[in-house]
MIMARVEX-418720 format. One record per residue (C-alpha): y, z, x. Coordinates in steps of 0.05 Angstrom, whole numbers, plus 5000, padded with zeros to 4 digits. Each point is the difference from the previous one (the first is absolute). Layout:
N
(rec (Y,Z,X));
...
This chain:
360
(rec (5110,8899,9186));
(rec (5014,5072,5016));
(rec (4977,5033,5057));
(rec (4987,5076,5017));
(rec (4979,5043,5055));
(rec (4951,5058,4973));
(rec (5013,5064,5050));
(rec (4939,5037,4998));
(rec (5015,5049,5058));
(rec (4932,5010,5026));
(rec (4973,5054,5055));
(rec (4942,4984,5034));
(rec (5001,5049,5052));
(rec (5027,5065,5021));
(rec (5028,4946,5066));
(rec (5055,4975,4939));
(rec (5038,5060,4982));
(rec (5028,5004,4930));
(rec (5077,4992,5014));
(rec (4983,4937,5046));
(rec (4963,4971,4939));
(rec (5049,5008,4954));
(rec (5054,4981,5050));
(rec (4958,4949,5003));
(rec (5002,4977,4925));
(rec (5069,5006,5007));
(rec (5015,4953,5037));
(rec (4952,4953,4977));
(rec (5041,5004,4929));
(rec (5067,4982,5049));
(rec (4974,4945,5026));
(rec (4975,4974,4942));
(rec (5059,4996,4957));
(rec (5034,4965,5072));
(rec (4936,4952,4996));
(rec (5025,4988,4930));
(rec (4941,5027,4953));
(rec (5011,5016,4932));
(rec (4970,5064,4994));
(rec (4980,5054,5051));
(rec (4940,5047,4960));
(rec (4977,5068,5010));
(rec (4933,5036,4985));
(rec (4986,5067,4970));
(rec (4944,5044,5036));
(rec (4995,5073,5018));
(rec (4949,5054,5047));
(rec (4972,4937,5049));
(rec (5010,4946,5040));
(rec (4990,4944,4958));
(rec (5081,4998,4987));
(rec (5051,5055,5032));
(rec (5057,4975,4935));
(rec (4992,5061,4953));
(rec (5051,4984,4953));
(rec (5025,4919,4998));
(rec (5061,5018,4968));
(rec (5026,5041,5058));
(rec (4984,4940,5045));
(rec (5044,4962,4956));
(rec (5062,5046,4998));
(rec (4990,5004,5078));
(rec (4999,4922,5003));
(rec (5055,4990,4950));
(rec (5049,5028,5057));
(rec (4971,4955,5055));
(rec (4997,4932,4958));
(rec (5040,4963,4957));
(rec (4968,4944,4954));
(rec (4932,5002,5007));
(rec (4962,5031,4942));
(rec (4967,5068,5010));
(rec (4934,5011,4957));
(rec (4949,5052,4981));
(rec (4930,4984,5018));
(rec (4987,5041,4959));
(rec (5016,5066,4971));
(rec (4940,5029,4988));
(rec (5019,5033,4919));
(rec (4951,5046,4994));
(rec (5019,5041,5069));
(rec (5070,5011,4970));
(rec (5041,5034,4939));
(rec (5024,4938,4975));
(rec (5069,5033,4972));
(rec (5025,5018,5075));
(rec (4965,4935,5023));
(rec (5052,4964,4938));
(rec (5061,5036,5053));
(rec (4978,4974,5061));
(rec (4988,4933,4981));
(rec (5067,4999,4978));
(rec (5027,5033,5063));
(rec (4967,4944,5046));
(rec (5028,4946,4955));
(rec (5060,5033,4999));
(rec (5002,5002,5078));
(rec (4976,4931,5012));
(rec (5053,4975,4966));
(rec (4943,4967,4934));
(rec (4950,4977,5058));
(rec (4944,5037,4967));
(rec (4937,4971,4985));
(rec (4956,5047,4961));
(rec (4928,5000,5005));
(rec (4950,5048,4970));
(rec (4929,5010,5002));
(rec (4948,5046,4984));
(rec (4962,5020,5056));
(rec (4944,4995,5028));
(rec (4977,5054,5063));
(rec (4968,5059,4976));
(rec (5010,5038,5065));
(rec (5075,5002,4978));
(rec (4995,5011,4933));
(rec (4959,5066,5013));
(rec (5054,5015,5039));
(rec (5047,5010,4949));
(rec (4952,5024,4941));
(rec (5000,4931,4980));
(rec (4937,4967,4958));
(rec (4992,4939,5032));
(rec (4953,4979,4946));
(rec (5056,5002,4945));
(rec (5061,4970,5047));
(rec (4988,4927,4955));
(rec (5018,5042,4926));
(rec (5054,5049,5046));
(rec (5027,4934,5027));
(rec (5011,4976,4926));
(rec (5027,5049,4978));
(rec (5048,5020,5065));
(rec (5031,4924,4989));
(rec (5014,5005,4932));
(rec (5044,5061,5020));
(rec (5024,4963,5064));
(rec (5016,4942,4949));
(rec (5032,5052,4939));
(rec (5048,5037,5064));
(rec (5027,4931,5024));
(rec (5021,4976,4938));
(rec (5018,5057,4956));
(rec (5054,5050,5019));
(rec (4968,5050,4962));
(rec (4917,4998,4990));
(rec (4940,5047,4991));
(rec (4926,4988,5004));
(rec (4942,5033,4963));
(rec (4944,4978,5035));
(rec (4930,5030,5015));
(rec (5014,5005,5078));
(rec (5075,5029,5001));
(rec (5055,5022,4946));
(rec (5068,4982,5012));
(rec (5056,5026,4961));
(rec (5062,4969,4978));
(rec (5029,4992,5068));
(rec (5047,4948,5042));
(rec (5004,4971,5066));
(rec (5064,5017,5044));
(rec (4990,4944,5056));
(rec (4994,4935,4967));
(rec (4974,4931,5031));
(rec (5054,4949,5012));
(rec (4961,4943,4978));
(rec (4997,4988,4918));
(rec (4956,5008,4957));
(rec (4955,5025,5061));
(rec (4980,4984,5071));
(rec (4958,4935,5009));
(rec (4923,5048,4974));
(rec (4933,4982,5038));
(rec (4942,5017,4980));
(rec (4934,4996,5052));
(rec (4956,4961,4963));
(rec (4919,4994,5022));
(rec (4972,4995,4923));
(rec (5015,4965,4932));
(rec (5023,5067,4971));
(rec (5054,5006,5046));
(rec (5020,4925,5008));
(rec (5003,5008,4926));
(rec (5057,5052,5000));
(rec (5034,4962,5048));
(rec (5000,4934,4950));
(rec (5012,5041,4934));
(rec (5058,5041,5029));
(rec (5035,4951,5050));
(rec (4986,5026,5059));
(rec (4983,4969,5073));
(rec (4934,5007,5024));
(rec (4973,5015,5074));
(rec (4931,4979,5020));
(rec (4954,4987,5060));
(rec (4934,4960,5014));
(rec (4995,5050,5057));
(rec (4958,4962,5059));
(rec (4979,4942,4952));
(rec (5011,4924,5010));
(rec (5017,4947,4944));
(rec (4941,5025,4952));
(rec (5029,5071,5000));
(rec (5078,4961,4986));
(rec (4970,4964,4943));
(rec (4963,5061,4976));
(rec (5070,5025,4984));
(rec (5032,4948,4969));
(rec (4943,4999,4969));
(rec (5013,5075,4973));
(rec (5075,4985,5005));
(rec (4990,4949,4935));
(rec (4949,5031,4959));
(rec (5041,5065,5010));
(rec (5066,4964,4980));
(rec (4960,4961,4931));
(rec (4972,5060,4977));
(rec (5069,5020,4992));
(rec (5029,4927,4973));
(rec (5035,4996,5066));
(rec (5009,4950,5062));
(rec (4992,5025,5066));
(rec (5066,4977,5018));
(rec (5033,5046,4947));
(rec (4994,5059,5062));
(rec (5004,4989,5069));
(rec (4941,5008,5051));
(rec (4998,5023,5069));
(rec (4936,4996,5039));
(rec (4990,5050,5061));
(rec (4970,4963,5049));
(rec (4970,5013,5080));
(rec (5035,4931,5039));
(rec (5013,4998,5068));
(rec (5020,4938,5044));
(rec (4995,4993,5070));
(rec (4987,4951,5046));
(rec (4972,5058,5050));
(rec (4926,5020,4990));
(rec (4994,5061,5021));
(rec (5065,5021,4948));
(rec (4962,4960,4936));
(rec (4928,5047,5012));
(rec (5042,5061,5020));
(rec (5037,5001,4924));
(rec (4927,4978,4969));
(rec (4963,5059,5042));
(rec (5060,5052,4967));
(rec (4994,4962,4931));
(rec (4924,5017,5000));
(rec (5022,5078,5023));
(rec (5039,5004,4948));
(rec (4958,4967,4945));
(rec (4946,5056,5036));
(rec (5048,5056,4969));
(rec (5027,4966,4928));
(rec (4926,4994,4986));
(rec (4979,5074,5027));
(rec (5047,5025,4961));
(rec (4998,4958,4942));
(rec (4923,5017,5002));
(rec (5004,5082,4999));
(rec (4963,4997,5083));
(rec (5062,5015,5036));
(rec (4985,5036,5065));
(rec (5038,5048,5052));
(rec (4993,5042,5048));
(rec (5060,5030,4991));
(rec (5015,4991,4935));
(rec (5064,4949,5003));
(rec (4970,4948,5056));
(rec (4950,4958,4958));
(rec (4937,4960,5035));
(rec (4991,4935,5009));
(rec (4940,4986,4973));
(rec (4976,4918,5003));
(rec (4949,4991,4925));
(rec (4967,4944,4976));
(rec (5059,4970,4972));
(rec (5025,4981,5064));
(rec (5026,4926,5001));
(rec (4994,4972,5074));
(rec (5064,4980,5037));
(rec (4974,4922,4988));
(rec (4999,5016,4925));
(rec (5067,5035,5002));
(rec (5031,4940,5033));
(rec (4971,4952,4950));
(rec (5022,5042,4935));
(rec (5070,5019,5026));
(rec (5060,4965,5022));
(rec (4994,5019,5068));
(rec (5005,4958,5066));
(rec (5051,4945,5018));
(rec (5062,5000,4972));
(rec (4976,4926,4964));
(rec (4931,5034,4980));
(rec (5045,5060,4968));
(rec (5043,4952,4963));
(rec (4943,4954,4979));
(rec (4964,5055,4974));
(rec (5062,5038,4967));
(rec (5014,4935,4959));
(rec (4926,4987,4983));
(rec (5001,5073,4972));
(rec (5070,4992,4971));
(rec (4969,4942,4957));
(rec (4947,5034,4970));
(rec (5028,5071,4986));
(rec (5076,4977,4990));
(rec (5026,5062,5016));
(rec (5077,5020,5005));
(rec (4996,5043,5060));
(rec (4954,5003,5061));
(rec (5001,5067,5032));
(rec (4979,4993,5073));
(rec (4956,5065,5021));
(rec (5039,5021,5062));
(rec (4980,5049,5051));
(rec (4925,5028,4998));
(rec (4970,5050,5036));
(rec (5031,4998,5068));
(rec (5016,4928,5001));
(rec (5061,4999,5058));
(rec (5070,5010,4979));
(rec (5030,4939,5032));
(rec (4948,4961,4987));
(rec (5016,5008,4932));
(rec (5073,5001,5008));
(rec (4996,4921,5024));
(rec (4938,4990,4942));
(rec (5059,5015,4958));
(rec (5049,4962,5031));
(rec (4948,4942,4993));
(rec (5000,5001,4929));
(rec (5071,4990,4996));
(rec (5012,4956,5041));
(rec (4931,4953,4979));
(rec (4962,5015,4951));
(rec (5047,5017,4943));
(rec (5042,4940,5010));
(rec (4936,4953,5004));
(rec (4974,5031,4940));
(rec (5052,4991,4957));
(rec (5013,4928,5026));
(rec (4939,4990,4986));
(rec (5003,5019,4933));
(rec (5064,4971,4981));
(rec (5037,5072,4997));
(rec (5036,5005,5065));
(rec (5067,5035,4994));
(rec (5062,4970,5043));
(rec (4988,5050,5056));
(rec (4923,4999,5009));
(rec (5013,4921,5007));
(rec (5052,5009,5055));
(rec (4942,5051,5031));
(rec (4954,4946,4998));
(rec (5043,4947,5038));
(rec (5001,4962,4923));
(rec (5069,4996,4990));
């Protein structure tokens, strides 16, 4: 089993300035290729505080001189905020630059505050997404392409700074329906998906759409790999396990403001929190996600492993204004713990997360 670390680089207040965040993330992204995770992932977001990461590829290039095997993903790229032709040159550049640690992942959108933002329709990002990969998709594997489509018109043209990896960088596309699982199983690539705050209904509501998604294509689920964002925490300390549930629920407060055209400001960049109806309690939090002792995390990590069967888990790292250390050593934790138990557990442990776990 794969793990990840997803970097959100949240603001929650004018007290966390925006270079200390990002520092922040930074370092987080360090420490978790030293704790020995797979993948360190970075959002896309732009104009508020939901996420300070404006363009995940320039987090990678960064990172790519500060690490040196862990795997350095998009999380995603939104497609319809970009001209996918110069987007085709800087994917290449950060491959190029991370020596082929690229993992690509693409999305469509979904915030219509940023999308207005740059004369964007959010209402046609899924068919500008569609379109926006298949050029992403001709520019990777043809030195010379064009595209005659009915959002952009491309002529004969080639890309100067090339990815290292062949064919193309590992591709993910962030799936939350059929149609775009369906992609994902009919053109090979990996999908990334979330149950958000839900417990093992919400897990086997998307294997659920995982399978159906992969039939209607006369495909297995296993034919891509699956990574599954996911809130965990584990802590033997109280007061740490309902200070990362009271900045999950903050954050969950914005995702869905947004996500929900009622963003509000003051100032136009600082959003509200606003608490809603959909609310889940810190009790209900704690039952749905693997949160709590390091034994409930694992218990409850393996229990979701079973029904979902993804390839990757993608711990959601620092939210809101969760503290730094804190999360340093929450890190550290995972290393050291979790990851090795997991995969013991499952049957998958590599030489070194045995040793870690006093196994061999």
């Amino acid at each position: 089993m794969e793990f990840g670390t997803f970097i959100l680089a949240a603001q929650r207040g004018y007290h966390q300035p925006s270079d200390v965040v990002l520092k922040n993330s930074i370092e987080q992204a360090v420490t978790s290729e030293k704790a020995g995770f797979h993948t360190a992932w970075f959002a896309e977001h732009h104009f508020n505080n939901y996420s300070l990461v404006p363009s995940p590829l320039m987090m990678v290039a960064h990172l790519a001189g500060v690490t040196r095997t862990i795997r350095l993903g998009t999380a995603v790229c939104v497609l319809p905020l970009y001209q996918p032709q110069r987007l085709l040159s800087e994917i290449g550049f950060a491959d190029i630059v991370s020596d082929g640690r690229l993992e690509l992942g693409v999305g469509s959108g979904y915030q219509q505050f940023e999308f207005e933002r740059f004369g964007v329709d959010v209402d046609q990002a899924p068919a500008v997404f569609s379109e926006y990969l298949d050029i992403i998709l001709k520019g990777l594997n043809q030195k010379i392409f064009e595209h005659e489509g009915t959002h952009i018109r491309i002529p004969p043209t080639a890309i100067s700074v090339r990815t290292i990896q062949k064919p193309t960088p590992p591709i993910w596309i962030a799936a939350g329906s059929p149609r775009s699982m369906g992609r994902g199983f009919r053109e090979g690539h990996n999908l990334f998906v979330t149950a958000l705050h839900g417990g093992l209904d919400a897990i086997a509501g998307l294997r659920a759409m995982l399978e159906q998604a992969a039939a209607a294509e006369k495909k297995q689920v296993g034919d891509v790999k699956v990574a599954l964002l996911r809130c965990c925490y584990a802590s033997e300390n109280e007061a740490e396990v309902e200070s990362y549930l009271e900045n999950a629920r903050f954050q969950r407060r914005l995702s869905e403001a947004l996500h929900q055209r009622r963003q509000q400001s003051e100032d136009g960049y600082m959003l509200k929190e606003t608490p809603t109806q959909k609310d889940l309690s810190f009790e209900t939090l704690r039952q749905n996600l693997p949160v709590g002792s390091v034994n409930r995390v694992i218990d409850r990590l393996l229990e979701e492993i079973e029904i979902l069967k993804p390839d990757q888990i993608a711990v959601q790292t620092q939210l809101g204004d969760f503290d730094q250390k804190t999360m340093l050593k929450q890190i550290e934790i995972w290393g050291e713990k979790i990851i090795p138990a997991v995969n013991k557990a499952l049957g998958s442990s590599t030489p070194k997360a045995m040793a870690a776990a006093g196994v061999i």
